[in-house]
Structure formats: structure tokens, C-alpha cells
N, C-alpha and C positions, 0 to 999 in steps of 0.2 A: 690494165689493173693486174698486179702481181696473182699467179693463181692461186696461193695463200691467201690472201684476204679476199680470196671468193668464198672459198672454201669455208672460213671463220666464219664467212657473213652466211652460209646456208645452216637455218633450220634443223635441230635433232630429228632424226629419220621418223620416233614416235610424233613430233608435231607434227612435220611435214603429213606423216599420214593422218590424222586428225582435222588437221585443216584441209586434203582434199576431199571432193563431193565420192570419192567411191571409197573413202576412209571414215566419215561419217555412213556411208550408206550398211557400211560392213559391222558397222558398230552397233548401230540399230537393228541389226540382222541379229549379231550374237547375242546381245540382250534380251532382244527380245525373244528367244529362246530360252534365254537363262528363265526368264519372267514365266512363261508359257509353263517351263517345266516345275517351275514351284507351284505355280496355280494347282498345277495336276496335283500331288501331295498334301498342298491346301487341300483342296474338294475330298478327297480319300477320306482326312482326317475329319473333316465336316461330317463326314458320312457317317460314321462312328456313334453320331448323336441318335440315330436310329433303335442304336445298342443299350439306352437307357443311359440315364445319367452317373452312374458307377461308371462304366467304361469312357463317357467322354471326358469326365470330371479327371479318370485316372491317366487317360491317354496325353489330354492337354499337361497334367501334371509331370507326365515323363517327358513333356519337350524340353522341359526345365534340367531334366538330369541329361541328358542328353551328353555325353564324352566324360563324365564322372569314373574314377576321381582324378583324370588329368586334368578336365577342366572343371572348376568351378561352377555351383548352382547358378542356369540361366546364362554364364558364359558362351554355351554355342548360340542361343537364342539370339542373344546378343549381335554374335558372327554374322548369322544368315542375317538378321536385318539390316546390320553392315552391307552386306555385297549388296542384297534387294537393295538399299538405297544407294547404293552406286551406281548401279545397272539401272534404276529409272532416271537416273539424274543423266546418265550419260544417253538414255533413250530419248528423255522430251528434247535436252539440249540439241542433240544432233536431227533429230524430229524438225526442232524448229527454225537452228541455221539452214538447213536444206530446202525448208516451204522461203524461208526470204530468199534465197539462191535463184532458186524459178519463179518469183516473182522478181525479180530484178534482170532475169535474163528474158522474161517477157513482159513487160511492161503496159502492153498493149493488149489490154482483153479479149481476149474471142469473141468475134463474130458472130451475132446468132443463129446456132444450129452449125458451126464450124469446129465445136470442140469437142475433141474424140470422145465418144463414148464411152462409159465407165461406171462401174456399179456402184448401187446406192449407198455401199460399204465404203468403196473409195474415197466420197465424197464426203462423207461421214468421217473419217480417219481423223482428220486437224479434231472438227469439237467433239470427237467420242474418244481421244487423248486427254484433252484436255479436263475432259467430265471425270476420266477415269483418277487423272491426279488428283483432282478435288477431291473426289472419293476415297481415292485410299487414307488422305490425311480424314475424313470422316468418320472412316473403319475404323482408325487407330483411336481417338478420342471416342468413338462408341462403346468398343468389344476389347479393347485392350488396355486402354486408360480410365474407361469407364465414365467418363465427365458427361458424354452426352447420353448413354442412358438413363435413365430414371428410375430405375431401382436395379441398378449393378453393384453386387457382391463381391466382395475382392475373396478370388479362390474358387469359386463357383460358377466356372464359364459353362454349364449347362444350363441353370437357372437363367444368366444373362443372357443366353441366345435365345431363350424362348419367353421371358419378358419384355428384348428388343422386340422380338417380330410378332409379338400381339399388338403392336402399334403399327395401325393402317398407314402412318406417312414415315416411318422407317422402310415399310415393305417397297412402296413407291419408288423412295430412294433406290432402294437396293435393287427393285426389278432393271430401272432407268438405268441404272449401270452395268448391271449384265447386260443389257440389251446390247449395249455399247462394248462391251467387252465381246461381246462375240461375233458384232461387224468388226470390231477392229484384229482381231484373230483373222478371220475369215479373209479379208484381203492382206492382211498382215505374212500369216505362213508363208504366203504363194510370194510375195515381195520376196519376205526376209531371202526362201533360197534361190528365187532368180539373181539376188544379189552375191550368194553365196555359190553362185555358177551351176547351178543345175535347170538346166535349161532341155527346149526342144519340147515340140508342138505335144506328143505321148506324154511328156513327162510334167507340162504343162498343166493336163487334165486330171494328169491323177494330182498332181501338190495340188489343185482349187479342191478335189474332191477330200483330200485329207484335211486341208485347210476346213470346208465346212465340215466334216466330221466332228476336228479338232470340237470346232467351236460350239456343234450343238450340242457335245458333252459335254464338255467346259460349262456353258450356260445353263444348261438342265442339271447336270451334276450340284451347283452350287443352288440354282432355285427350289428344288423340291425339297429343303430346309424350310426356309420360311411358309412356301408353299402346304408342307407339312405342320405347321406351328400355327398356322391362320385353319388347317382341316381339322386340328384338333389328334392328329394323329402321333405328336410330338407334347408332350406338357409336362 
């Protein structure tokens, strides 16, 4: 065969990497980074609700102006949910080509008492993914659409967060996903930068140790909101 029509016939260098397993893996890594670091500025901004309802009501109302007057009211809002919804679409996608991958490259179950050892996080990773996209499209229809709360104010997301979490099976919801959110941080970090070549037995212990760091802030940072709203310390 002419080596022009080999040539023709290979894959753009972005698919090719895309479709290999260490071009999903690296993908999954940067996103979920991307993700990781919004969270953090999420929780910040949560935090704020501490400051009384003037400051949260005005803080969430500046997310709106946000690049004014290059861009337009709610424009950047816009943006960032753009990328967030690309960076998760491209996170579960490659999340869950890679778990068929190793299933198909082992077909054959393990043995019992043969399969490497791995933490509860680990094992957790597939349905505390999977809880977690549930969830976010849950968030958005709660606290941002307002459909599923039950008395959501449009313009008054102080009021709205603290009439969501006087209801005992929103709190539910929302603990069952942090929980989940912060195993899946938890072995997540320490993946993401083995993927992203930072390796070695030292360097090892400290990314598990950031990794749970990461995570119990992460998941205490966002719980002592509702935590707060249910003690009455928030109203």
C-alpha cells in the first residue's frame, strides 16, 4: 500500500489521543482538576452565607455582573457553566470508556481473595461518579432553577438555601453526596497526578495525604451549611 493512503487513513493526532487509554486517562486527570478547583470557590462562596443575608444575596448577585461591561448580564455565568459542563461530560465519558476497557481486558473475575487490595474509596469511584452526576443535575433543578424546591424565590438565593435545608430529606440527599464526593476526591487526586507523572514511593504519601486533606475540607467546607440551617445557626 502507497504510503499516502496510510497516511490519509490515520486518525487526527487529537482523536488518536482521545481514543488511547493514557489519553482518556490524562483527560480525566485535567478535569478533574478543573472540577476540584471550582468546587473550592464554590465552598468559599457558600461560606459567605455565614455573613448574613445582605452579603450572600449581594455576593451571588455579583456573579451575575461578573466581566461587565465587556460582557453582558450573566454572560460569564453562562461561560463557566459552559466549560463545567464540558469538563464533566468529558470526565464521566472517559471515566466510563476506561472501566469497559478493563473489563474487557479481563473478562474473567477474580478469584476469591486474589484481587489486589484497594480502598473503600476505590471501590466506590464507579457509583459515587455516578451519584455525583445525578446530583449535580439535582442541584441545578433545586437551588438554581428552583423547580424542586418548595418555596424558591427567584433573586433570593439566601432564603432558598435555608428553606432547602429545613427539609430533613434534602439534607439526606445532599450529606449522601458529599460523602461521595469526598471518596471520590480522596482517591481521585492521588490517581489524577500519578496520571500526570508525578510519581515515587515519598511523593506517593504526601499526594494520598493532600488527596485527603483536599477532601475533608471540601466535604466539611460545603456540610456545615446545611449542618448550620438544621442548628438553627443560619435562618
Amino acid at each position: 500500500m502507497a504510503p499516502g493512503l496510510t497516511a490519509a487513513r490515520r486518525p487526527p493526532a487529537l482523536l488518536a489521543f482521545w481514543r488511547s487509554s493514557i489519553g482518556k486517562k490524562l483527560v480525566m486527570a485535567v478535569t478533574g482538576l478543573v472540577l476540584v478547583a471550582f468546587l473550592f470557590v464554590h465552598m468559599a462562596g457558600n461560606l459567605k452565607i455565614f455573613f448574613g443575608p445582605g452579603d450572600f444575596d449581594h455576593y451571588a448577585g455579583w456573579l451575575r455582573t461578573i466581566g461587565e461591561p465587556v460582557l453582558h448580564n450573566s454572560w460569564y455565568l453562562w461561560a463557566q457553566r459552559a466549560v463545567l459542563l464540558i469538563a464533566l461530560v468529558l470526565h464521566i465519558t472517559a471515566a466510563v470508556q476506561l472501566s469497559k476497557r478493563d473489563r474487557r481486558a479481563r473478562p474473567v473475575k477474580y478469584a476469591h481473595g486474589q484481587r489486589p487490595r484497594a480502598s473503600f474509596a476505590t471501590h466506590t469511584m464507579r457509583w459515587g461518579g455516578a451519584t455525583l452526576a445525578v446530583y449535580v443535575v439535582w442541584h441545578i433543578l433545586d437551588l438554581t432553577v428552583g423547580v424542586a424546591n418548595q418555596d424558591f424565590r427567584e433573586g433570593q438565593p439566601y432564603h432558598n438555601v435555608v428553606a432547602d435545608f429545613q427539609v430533613w430529606w434534602v439534607n439526606l440527599i445532599y450529606f449522601v453526596a458529599l460523602l461521595m464526593l469526598g471518596l471520590h476526591i480522596n482517591h481521585g487526586f492521588w490517581s489524577a497526578a500519578q496520571t500526570l507523572g508525578i510519581t515515587g514511593a515519598a511523593r506517593g504519601r504526601t499526594l494520598k495525604t493532600v488527596g485527603t486533606v483536599l477532601a475533608v475540607v471540601l466535604t466539611g467546607g460545603f456540610l456545615i451549611v446545611p449542618i448550620a440551617v438544621m442548628a438553627g445557626w443560619v435562618a
